[in-house]
N, C-alpha and C positions, 0 to 999 in steps of 0.2 A: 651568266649571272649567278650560278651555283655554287662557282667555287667559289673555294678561298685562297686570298691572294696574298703572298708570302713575299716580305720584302726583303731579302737577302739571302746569300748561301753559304753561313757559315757553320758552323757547326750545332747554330739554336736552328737556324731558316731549315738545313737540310734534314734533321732528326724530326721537326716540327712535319716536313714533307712526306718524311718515311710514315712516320706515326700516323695522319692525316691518310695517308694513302690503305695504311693495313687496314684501318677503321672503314673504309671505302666511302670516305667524304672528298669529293676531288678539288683539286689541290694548284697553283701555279707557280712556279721561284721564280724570281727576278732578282736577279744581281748584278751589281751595277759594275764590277771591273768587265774589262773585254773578255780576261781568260781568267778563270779557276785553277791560280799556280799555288804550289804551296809555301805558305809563308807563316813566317813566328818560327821556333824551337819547340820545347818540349812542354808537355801537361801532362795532368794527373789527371784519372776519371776514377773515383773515388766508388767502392761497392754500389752507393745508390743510381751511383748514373748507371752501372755496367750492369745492373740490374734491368734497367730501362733496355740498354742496348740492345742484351742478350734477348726480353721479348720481341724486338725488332728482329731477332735472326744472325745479329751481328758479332756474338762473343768468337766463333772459331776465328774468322773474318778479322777482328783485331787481334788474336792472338800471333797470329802470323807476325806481326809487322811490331808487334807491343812487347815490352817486358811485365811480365806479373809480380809487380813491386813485394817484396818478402816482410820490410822490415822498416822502421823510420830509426832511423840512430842520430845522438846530436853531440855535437862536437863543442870545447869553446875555440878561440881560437890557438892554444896552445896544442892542439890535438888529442884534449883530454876527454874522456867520454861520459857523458852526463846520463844521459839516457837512452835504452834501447826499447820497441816491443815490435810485436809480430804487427802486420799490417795484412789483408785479403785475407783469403784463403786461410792464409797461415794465421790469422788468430780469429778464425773460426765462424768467417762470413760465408755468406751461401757464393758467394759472388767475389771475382778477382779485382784489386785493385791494377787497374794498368797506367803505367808509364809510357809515353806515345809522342812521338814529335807532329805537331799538331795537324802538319801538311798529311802525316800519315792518314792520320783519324777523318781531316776532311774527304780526303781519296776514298776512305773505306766508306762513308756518309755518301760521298756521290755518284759512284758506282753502284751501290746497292737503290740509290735514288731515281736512278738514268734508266736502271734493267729493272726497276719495278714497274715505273711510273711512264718509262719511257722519255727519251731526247725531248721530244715537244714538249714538257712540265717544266722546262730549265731554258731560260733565256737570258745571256748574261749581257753587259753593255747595255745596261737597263737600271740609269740612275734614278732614283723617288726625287720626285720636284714637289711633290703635294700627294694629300686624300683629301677627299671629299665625301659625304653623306647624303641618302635620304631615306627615307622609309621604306626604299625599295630593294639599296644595296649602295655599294661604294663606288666611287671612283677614283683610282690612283693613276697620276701621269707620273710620265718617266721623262728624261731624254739619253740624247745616244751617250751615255756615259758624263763623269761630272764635267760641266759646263757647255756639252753639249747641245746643238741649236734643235733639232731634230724631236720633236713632243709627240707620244701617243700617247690615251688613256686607255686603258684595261677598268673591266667592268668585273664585280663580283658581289659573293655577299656577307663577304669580312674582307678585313687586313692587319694583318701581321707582322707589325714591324719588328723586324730580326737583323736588324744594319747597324747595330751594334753601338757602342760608346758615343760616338758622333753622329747619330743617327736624325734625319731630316725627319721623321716622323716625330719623333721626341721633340724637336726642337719646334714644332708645327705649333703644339699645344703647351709647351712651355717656352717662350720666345727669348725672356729675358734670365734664364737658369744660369749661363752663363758656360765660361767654358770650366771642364773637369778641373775636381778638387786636388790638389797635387799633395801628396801627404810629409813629403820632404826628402822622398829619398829616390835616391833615383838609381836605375835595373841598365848593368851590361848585362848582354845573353849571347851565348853561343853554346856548340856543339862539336865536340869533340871526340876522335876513335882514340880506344883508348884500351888497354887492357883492363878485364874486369875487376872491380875493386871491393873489397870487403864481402857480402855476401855473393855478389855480383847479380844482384837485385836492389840494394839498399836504396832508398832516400834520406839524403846524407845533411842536414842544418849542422852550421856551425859560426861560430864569430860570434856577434853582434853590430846593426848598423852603424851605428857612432862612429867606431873602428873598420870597419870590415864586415860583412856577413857574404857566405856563401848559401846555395840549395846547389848539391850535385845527386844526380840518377842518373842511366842508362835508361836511354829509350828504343833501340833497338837490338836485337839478340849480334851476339857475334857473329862475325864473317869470315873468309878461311882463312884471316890473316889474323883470327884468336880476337880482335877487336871488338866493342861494341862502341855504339854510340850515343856518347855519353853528355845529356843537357846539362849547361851549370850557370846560375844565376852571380853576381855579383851585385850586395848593395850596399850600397854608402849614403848616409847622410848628405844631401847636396843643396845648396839653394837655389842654383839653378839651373833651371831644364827647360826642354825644347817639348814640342806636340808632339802624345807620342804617333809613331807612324812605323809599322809592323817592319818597310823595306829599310828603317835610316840607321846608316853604319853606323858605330863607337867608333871610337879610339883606346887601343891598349893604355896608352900613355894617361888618360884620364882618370883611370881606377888599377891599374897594378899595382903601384905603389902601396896601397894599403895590406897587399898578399904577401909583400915579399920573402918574408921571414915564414910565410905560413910551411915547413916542411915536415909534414905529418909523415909515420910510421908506416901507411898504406898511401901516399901520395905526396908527391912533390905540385904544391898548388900551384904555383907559379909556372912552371916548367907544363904544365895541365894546360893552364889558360892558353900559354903562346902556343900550345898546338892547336888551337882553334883554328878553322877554316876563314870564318869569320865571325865578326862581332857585330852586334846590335846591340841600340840602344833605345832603352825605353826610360820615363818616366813612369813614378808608382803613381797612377791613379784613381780616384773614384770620383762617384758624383752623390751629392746626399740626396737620401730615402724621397722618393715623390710621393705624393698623400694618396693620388691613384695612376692608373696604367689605363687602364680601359675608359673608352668616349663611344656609347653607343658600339655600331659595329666594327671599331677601330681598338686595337690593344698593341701595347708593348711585350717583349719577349725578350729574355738574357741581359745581355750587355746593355739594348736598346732600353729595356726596363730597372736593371738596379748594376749599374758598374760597381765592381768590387777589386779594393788593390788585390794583388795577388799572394797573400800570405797565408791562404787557408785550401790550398789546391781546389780550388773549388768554382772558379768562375764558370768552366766548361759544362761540371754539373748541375748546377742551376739552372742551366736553359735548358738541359737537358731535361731535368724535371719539370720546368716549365712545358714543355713541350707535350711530354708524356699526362699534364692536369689540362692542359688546354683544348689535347684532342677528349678527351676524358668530357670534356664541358661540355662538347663540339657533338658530341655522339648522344649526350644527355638529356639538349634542352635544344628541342628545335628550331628556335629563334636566338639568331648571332648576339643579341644584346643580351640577353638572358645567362649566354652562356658566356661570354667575354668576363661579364660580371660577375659569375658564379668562377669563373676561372681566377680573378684580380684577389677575390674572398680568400680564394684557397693560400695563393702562394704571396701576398703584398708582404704580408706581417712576419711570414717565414723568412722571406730575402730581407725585407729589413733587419732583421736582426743577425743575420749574416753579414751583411755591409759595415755593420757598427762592430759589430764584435771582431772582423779581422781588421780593424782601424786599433783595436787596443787588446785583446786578448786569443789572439791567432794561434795555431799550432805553434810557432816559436818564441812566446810569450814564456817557453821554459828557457829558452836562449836569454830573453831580458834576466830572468827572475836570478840566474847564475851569473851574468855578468852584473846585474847591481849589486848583489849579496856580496861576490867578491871583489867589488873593483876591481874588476878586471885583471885578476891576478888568479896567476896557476891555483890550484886547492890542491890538498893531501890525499884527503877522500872527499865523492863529492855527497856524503851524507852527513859529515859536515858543515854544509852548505845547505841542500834541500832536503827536506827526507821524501824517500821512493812514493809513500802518497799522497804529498803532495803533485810531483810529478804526473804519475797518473792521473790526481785532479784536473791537473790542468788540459790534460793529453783527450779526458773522457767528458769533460765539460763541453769541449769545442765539438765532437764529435754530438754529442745532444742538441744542440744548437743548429749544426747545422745541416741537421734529419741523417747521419748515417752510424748512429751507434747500434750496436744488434737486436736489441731492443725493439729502437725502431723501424726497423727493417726486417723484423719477421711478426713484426706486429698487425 
């Protein structure tokens, strides 16, 4: 009845466990696929998450398997360059920014989870059918995986729904929310080796959706065959799409056609794509801001708590701070309602305004600002077009907003 009971293992569920565990409040995962494979591409873990990591013990540990992003550079789509600046390290964080394919990060999450905490704190095939409450502590049942006949309940004195965007705990307490908000555009993803390109760190925006948009980085270092391996997003404007679901193919044929012509000075895009091993596809989604998270000894976490599309590299670190204010609460105030509560205080009003702002003012909100200005047409210079700060406005705005400007992180 002591611990706390963790519903998922993903990259909020298993950081939540680690953190949970250093603090020495004991802890259980349940995850409801049968096995913990890696799936998705590539993420960003932006200074404030790697902040968090690195007090877990985990910076070496990702650095293995991670590139330490150098630079954000943005392209339109004639391969003209808009804007560059330093990113981690390199513009003068305590802390690196990594680039990571996501299977990587969960591996490095669950290992350090397993040999902390030990095998017995991780039970996977362990889908949430329900919680329940009372004055004394929770009740969550599962069964053997979704739609499973097979019911047991586990006993504790919280729960932590960390099961992400479609998460049964969410949908418990809001029944008729509905399904996620689709924003219009819709995400091929794949990963590709590739020789390194530009600084051979870079995070690379370029296009605009209406037309075309890419996000290209390397997520992992070179191999003896000079390759790295390199995430790259495609969006297009779509009406319609499918639920997203981490395992479900693309089709080349659905979105090249808007690249064809893209043949930049450091990269034939085209020619990029079809080296893909394979493709995925996802819809952009989110879900709007909920008014609370926390019921008593029951709270939401990451995805489970504020889905957010993906255009501010930022979904993976939010739960991660999530995680890191939670155990924080957890250690604080002795009583799980107190602190659930004191935890929803800290971070409700921050993630809202994350979720809102990358729906209309994201990192590549400098990509809209040059393709409206020029209608879509080459420029001579592009100060011409925007002047440098604005650029930076817009580059150092999003960073305030969403807790990782330097400021606030040595604050």
């Amino acid at each position: 009845m002591d611990e706390v009971i963790i519903v998922g293992a993903g990259i909020g569920g298993l950081t939540l466990g680690l953190a949970l565990h250093q603090a020495g409040i004991p802890c259980r995962i349940f995850e409801s696929a049968a096995e913990i494979k890696a799936v998705g591409v590539g993420i960003n873990l932006l200074p404030h998450a790697t902040k968090e990591l690195a007090a877990l013990g985990l910076e070496r540990a990702l650095a293995q398997v991670a590139i330490a992003t150098t630079d954000a550079t943005f392209f339109n789509r004639f391969g003209q360059l808009i804007y560059q600046e330093p990113l981690g390290r390199m513009a003068g964080y305590d802390h690196p920014q990594f680039s990571i394919h996501r299977g990587d990060l969960q591996r490095v999450l669950l290992d350090a989870f397993v040999a902390r905490a030990g095998g017995d704190r991780l039970l996977t095939n362990q889908h949430c059918v329900g919680v329940a409450q009372d004055a004394a502590g929770v009740a969550v049942t599962f069964c053997d995986g979704p739609g499973g006949s097979n019911r047991s309940t586990v006993h504790g004195r919280a729960a932590i729904a960390c099961d992400g965007i479609n998460s049964a705990v969410r949908k418990q307490f809001y029944p008729d929310e509905g399904e996620p908000r689709y924003s219009g555009i819709n995400m091929w993803r794949g990963v590709t080796p590739w020789k390194p390109m530009l600084s051979g760190a870079s995070m690379v925006r370029a296009g605009w959706m209406s037309h075309g948009k890419m996000v290209i980085y390397p997520i992992r270092p070179a191999g003896a065959d000079g390759k790295q391996l390199i995430n790259w997003v495609a969006e297009i404007e779509t009406p319609v799409y499918r639920k997203r679901d981490w395992n479900r193919s693309g089709s080349l044929d659905d979105f090249i056609g808007a690249f064809s012509d893209w043949q930049f000075e450091w990269l034939d895009v085209p020619a990029f794509i079809r080296a893909a091993d394979h493709v995925l596809e996802f819809p952009m989604v989110d879900q709007d801001p909920l008014p609370r998270w926390s019921f008593g000894r029951i709270t939401l976490l990451g995805d489970a708590a504020h889905p957010m599309v993906p255009r501010g590299s930022n979904g993976a670190g939010q739960a991660i701070l999530d995680a890191r204010a939670l155990t924080t609460a957890l250690r604080e105030h002795a009583d799980p309602v107190a602190a659930l509560a004191a935890y929803e205080s800290q971070r409700l009003e921050a993630t809202t305004r994350i979720v809102l702002t990358n729906r209309t003012n994201p990192p590549d909100a400098i990509l809209r600002e040059v393709f409206e200005r020029t209608g879509d047409q080459p420029f001579k210079t592009i100060e011409d077009v925007i002047s440098r700060e604005e650029l930076v406005g817009l580059s150092e705005g999003y960073k305030r907003i969403a807790g990782y400007s330097k400021e606030a992180l040595r604050g």
